[in-house]
C-alpha positions in Angstrom: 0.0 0.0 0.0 1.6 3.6 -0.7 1.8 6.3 1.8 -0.5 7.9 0.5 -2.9 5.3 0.4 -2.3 4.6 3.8 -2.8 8.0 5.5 -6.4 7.9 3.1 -7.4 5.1 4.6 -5.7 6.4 8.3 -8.1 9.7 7.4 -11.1 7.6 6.6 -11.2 5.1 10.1 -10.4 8.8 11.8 -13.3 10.3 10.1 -15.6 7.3 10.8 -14.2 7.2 14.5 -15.1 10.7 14.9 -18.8 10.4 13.0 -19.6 7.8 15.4 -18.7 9.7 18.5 -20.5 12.7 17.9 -23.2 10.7 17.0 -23.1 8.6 20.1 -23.1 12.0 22.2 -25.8 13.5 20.2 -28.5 10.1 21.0 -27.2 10.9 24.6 -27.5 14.6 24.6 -30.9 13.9 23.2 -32.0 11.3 25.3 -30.8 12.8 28.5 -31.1 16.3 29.2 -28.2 17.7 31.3 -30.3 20.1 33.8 -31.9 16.5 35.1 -29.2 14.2 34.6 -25.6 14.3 36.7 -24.2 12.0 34.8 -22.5 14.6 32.6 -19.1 16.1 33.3 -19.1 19.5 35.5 -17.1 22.7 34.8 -14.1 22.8 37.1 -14.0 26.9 37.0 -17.6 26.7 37.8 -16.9 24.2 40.5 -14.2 26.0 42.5 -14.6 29.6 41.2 -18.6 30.3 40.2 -17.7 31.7 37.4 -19.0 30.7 33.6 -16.2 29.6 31.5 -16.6 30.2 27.5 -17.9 26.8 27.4 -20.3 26.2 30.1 -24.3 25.5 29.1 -22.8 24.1 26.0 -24.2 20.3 26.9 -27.8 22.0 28.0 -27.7 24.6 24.6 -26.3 21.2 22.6 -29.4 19.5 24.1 -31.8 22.1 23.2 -30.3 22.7 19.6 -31.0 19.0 19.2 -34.5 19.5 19.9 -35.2 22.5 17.8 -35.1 25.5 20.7 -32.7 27.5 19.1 -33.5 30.4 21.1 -33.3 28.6 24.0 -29.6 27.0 22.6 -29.1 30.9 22.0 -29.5 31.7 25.8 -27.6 28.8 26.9 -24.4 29.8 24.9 -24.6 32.1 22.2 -20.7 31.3 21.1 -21.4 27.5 20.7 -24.5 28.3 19.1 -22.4 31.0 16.6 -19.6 28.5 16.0 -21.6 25.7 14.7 -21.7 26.8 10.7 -17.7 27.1 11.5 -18.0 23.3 12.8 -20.1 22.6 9.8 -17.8 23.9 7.3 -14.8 22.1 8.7 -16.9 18.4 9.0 -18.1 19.4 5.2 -14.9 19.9 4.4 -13.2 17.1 5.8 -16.1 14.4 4.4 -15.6 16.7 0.9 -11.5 15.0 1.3 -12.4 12.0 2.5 -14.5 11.5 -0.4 -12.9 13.0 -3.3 -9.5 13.3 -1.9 -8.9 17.3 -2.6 -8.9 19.3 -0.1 -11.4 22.4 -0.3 -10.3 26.1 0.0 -8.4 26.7 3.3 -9.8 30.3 4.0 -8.7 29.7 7.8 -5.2 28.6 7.1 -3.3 32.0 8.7 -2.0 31.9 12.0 -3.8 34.7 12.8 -7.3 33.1 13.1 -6.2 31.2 15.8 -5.4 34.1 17.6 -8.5 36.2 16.4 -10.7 32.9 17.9 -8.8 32.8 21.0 -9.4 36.3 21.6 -13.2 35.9 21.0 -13.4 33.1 23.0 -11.8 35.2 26.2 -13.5 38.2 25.6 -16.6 36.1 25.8 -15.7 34.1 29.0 -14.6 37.9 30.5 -18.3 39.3 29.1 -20.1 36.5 30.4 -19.3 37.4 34.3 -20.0 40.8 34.3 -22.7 41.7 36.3 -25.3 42.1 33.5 -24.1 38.7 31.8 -27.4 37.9 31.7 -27.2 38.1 27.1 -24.1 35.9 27.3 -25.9 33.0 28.5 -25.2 29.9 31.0 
């Protein structure tokens, strides 16, 4: 087998490994809603600090996307709820490879989105824990 038929097929059991995951999580996040279950994983910050990281309501607003309440997915957290065309474009583009083997445009390639995401994401966790956080969700 050559390389670069070996890192295609590496790409495809990675790309099936991952579809099944998220889709294992999703029947969970479905099934069992987080505000009534303890099952799912707590926010350290939240634990010892009581402060919202950038990431917390994300299982409940997951939960509620899955169900159709995007508002209430909105409330939750609006920057999970913003970033999932971004996610969408990345899994499109990655089944797009996996299928075709060309890659599609890379309009996110510079470092500098890494740091412009970054940046969003703390400005977001700072927002969030103001006293009138009450847009920024959790």
């Amino acid at each position: 087998m050559a390389a670069s038929e070996h890192s295609r097929t590496l790409a495809w059991v990675g790309g099936f490994s991952a579809a099944f995951a998220v889709i294992v999580v999703g029947v969970m996040l479905f099934l069992f809603n987080p505000s009534e279950n303890g099952f799912y994983p707590r926010c350290y910050l939240k634990s010892f600090t009581g402060l919202d990281c950038p990431g917390c309501g994300g299982l409940r607003a997951m939960h509620q996307l899955l169900h159709g309440h995007f508002g209430a997915a909105f409330r939750l957290n609006p920057l999970l709820f913003l970033m999932m065309p971004l996610a969408a474009f990345f899994a499109l583009r990655q089944l797009i490879y996996l299928s075709t083997g060309r890659l599609m445009a890379q309009p996110f390639k510079s470092p500098r989105w890494f740091g412009v995401f970054a940046l969003i994401v703390v400005v977001f966790g700072v927002l969030r824990n103001l006293p009138w956080h009450s847009w920024f969700g959790a």
